[in-house]
N, C-alpha and C positions, 0 to 999 in steps of 0.2 A: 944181701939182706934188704937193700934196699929195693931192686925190682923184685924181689918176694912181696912186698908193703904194696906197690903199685900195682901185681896183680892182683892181689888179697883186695884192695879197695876199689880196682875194675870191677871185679866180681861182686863184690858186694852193690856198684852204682847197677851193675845191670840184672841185680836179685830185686834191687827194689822199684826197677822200671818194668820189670816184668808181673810183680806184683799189682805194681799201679794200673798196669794196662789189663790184667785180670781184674781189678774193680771194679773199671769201666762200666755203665751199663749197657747195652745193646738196644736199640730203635726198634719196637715190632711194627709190621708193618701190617694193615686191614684190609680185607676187599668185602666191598657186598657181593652177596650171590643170588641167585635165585631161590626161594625159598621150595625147600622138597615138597611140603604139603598142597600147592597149587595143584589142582587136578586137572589134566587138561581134558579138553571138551571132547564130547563123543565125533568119532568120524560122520561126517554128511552127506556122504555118498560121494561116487567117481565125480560127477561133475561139481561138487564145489571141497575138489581134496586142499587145492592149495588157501582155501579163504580170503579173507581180505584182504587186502594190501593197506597197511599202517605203519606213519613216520611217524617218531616218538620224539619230542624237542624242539626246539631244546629247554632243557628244564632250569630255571632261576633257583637260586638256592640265599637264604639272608648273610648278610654280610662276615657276622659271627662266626659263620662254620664253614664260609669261602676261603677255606685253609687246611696245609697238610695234617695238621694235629687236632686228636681229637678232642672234643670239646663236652667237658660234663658241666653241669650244674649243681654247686653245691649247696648255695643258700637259692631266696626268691633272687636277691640282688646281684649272686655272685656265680662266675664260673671260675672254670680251672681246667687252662689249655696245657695237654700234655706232650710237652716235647719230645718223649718218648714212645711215644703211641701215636701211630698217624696212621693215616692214606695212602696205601700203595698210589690214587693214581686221584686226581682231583676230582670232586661230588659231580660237579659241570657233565663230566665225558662220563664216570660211571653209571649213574642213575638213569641217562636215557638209555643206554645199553641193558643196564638189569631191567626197566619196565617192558623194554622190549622183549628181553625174554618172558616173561613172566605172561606180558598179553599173547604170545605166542603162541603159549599152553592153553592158557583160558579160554583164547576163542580157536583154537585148533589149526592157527594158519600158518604157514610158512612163510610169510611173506611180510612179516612183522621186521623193523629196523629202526635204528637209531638216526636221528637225520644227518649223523655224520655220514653212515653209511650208504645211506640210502642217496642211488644216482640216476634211478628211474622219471618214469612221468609223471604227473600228478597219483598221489596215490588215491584212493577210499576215501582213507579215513586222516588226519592229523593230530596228535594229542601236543599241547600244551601246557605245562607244570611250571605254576609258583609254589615252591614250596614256603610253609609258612613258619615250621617248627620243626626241626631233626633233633633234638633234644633229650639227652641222657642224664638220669640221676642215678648214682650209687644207692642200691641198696631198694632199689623201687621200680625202674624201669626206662621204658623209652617212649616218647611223645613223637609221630609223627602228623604232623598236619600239614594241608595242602588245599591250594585254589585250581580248579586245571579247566580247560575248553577240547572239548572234541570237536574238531571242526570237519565237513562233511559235504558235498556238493547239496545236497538236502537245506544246507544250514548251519547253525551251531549250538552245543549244549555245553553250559558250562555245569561247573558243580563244586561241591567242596568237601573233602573227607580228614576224618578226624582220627585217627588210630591208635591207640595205647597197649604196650607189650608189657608184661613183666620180664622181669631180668635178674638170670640169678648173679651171682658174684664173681667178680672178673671182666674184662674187658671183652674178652672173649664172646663171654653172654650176652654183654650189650651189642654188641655187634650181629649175631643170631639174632636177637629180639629187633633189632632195623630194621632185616631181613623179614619177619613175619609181617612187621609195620608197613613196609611198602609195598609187600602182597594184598594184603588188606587195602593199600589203595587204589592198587595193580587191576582188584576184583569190583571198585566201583568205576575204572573205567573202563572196563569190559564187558559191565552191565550198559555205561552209555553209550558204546560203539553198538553194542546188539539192538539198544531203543531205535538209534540211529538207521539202521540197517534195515528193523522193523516198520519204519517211516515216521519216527520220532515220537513211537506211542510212548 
């Protein structure tokens, strides 16, 4: 009777660890991507197939969202860092990587990189990014803003872009909506690589 009771209450202590551990919630995990709508540039003919060679980085990112959890705003004064929803990989290493693709498409070159990556000579071109705002609100959308320098043997142009996405509901959507946001900054610095290129008209 009595190892009858013992198993009877084993069984019961591992119905309700297993319960408990179905509770649990699970961590998702985000990446930026390359936004699909970017159009990439018309081919230039055989001799300038591969384009220009551009380092992308590295990019400053504010203190607040120098972390694996994502980070919304809920009031003017407050945020709300979710432990549960983060970063596959820190903003530092992603964001020069996605603008690199993204200038890739826009100005049609293959020779676009991250300055992790990149182990060549001097390049072209150099981009430079302070970002100033990566900012999401429930219910309203995403704020990206930024300081950035295209640096160039020509010279240097600096500049600043402002970009606001809507977003629909979900983390998910905010996430997409960053994506369109940093295209959109993507495309004002690959309007200043081409002034660059043009002789700084």
């Amino acid at each position: 009777m009595m190892r009858a009771v013992k198993v009877a209450a084993t069984a019961a202590v591992l119905a309700l660890a297993a319960a408990g551990c179905g509770r649990s919630p699970e961590v998702v995990f985000y990446t930026l991507s390359p936004e699909a709508s970017v159009v990439p540039a018309p081919a230039a003919g055989a001799g300038a197939v591969n384009g220009p060679s551009v380092v992308v980085g590295p990019v400053s990112v504010p203190d607040l969202i120098d972390r694996p959890q994502l980070v919304v705003r809920t009031a003017p004064s407050r945020v709300d860092i979710l432990e549960m929803h983060r970063w596959a990989e820190p903003l530092k290493g992603e964001l020069p990587s996605l603008f690199a693709q993204n200038l890739g498409r826009l100005l049609g070159s293959t020779r676009v990189s991250s300055y992790r990556q990149y182990a060549g000579s001097a390049p072209d071109f150099r981009v430079l990014v302070d970002l100033i705002r990566f900012e999401a609100q429930p219910g309203e959308g995403v704020t990206v803003e930024a300081n950035w320098t295209v640096r160039a043997a020509a010279g240097d142009r600096s500049g600043h872009s402002l970009v606001k996405e809507k977003a629909g509901d979900g983390y998910d959507a905010q996430v997409a909506a960053f994506n369109r946001a940093l295209a959109g900054v993507s495309a004002d610095l690959a309007a200043a690589i081409r002034a660059q290129g043009d002789g700084g008209k």
